[in-house]
N, C-alpha and C positions, 0 to 999 in steps of 0.2 A: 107492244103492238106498234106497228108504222103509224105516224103522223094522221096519213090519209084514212088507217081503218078507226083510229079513234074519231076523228071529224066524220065517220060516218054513222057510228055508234050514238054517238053524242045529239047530235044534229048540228053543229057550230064549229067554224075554225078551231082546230087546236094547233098551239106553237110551242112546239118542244126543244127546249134548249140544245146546245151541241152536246156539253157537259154531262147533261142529267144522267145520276144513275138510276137507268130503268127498273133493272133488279135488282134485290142484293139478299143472301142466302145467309139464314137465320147461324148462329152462333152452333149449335146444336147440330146442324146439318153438314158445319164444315168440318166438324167433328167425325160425323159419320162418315164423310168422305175421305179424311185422314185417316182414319181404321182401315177403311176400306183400300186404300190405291198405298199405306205407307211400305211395302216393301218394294215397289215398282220402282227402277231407274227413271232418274230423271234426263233429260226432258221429256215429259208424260206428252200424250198426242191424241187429246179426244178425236177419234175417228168415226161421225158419224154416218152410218153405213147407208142407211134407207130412204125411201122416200115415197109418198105416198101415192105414187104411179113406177110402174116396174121402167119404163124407159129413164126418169129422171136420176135413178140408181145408177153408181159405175161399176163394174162388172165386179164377181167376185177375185176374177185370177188376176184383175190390178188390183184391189183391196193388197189382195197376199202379199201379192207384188213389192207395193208401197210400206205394208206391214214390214218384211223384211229386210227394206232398207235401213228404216227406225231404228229394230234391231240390234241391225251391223253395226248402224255406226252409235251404239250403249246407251240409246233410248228405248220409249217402252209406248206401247200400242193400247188404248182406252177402245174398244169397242163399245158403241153405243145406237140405240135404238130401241122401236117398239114392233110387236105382233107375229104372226106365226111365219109369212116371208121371210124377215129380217133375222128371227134368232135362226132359223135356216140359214141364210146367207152368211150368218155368223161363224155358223159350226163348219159352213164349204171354206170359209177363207182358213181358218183354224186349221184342218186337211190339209190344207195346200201348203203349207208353213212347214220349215224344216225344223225336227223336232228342237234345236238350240233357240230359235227363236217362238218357240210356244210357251216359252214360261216368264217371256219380257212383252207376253201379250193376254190382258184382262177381257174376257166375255162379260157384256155385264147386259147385252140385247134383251131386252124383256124382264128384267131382274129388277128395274129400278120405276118409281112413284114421278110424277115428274118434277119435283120440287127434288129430288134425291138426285136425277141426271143433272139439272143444275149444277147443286153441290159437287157433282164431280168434276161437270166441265170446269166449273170456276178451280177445280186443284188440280188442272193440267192446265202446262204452260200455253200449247198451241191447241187448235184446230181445224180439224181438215172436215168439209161435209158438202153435200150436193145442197138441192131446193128443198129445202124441211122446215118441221118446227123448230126442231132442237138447235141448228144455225142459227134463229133468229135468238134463241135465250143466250148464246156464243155473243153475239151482237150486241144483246141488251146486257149483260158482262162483262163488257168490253174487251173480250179475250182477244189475241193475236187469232186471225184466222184467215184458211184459202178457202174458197169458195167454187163446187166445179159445176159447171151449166152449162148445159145444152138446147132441150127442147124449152127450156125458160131463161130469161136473161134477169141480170139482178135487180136492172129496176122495175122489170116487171113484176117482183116482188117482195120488195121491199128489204131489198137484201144489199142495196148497193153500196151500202158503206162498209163492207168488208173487206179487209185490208188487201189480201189478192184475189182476184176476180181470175181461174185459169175459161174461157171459151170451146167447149166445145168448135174443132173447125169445120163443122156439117154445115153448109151452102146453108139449112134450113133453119140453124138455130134460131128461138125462139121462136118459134111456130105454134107449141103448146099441142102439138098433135098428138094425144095421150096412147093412140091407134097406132103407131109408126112401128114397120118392124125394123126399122132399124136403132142400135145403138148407135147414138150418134157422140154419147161420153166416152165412149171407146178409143176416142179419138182424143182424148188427153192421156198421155202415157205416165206412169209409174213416178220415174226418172223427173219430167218435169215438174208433177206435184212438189217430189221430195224438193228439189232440187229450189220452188218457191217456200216452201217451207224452211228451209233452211237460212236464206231470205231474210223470212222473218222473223225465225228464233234470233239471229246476228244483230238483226234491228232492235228486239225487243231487250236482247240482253243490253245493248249500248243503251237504250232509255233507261232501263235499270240503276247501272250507272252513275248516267247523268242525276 
């Protein structure tokens, strides 16, 4: 949880170090997630899809889109999320995908406990997700990750230490207008996502490394 929502919980200051690990995923769990994700090319790419307002979502035909970038260039696609929307939006990106690249791409929408989506994000190297839960368990993981916002910005929740922040460019971002017909994440394209992804994996592998 953010700083601010424990100090409210609580009723007192809390001071959370930079270091701390917030989470960390039982022996047993990363087990299941090796079973789970070990034939998938690496580098794995927790993509989490949803979000629990339909505008803070990025469309499905960038999903696919993004998806089969991953792909092409001999990575592999983690679909992740929860509820009857999202395994939908699941199954539209899946559709859209040329059948070479459906089988370097895992549905696991609605499939998993949330201690279980943990475990997987921690056995993928990056992630990619809008304003959700599952972003923040990425964050308290400390996983490499982009971040895409729109109708919310990341300090507005608790999200902004994520390593790339892409902005929706709608005049209105963060507005928080749950009503809006417009897509305003529509407006981060495919190409740039991968393209800060990629970014990152470079970065993350040079820390490796070191």
């Amino acid at each position: 949880m953010p700083s601010e929502d424990l100090t409210e919980v609580l009723g007192r200051p809390v001071r959370v170090g930079e270091g701390r690990i917030y989470y960390q995923v039982s022996g047993k769990l990363r087990l299941f997630a090796r079973n789970l994700l070990g034939g998938t090319p690496k580098p794995r790419v927790a993509c989490i899809i949803g979000a629990s307002k339909p505008v803070k979502r990025w469309p499905a035909c960038s999903w696919a889109e993004f998806v089969s970038m991953i792909a092409s260039s001999g990575g592999s696609a983690v679909l992740l999320g929860h509820g009857r929307q999202e395994t939908d939006m699941a199954k539209e990106i899946i559709s859209l995908l040329p059948e070479a690249f459906k089988e370097k791409t895992v549905d696991l929408v609605g499939k998993l406990k949330l201690d279980e989506m943990a475990a997987v994000i921690e056995a993928c190297g990056l992630v990619i997700g809008g304003d959700t839960g599952p972003m923040h368990l990425a964050l308290a993981l400390h996983k490499p990750s982009v971040g895409l916002f729109g109708p919310t910005l990341p300090g507005q929740v608790g999200l902004d230490k994520i390593n790339i922040k892409l902005l929706s460019g709608c005049k209105c971002a963060g507005c928080q207008n749950w009503d809006c017909d417009k897509n305003c994440l529509s407006s981060i394209k495919p190409k740039e996502a991968f393209e800060a992804l990629a970014k990152l994996h470079e970065f993350s592998r040079n820390q490796m490394i070191k």
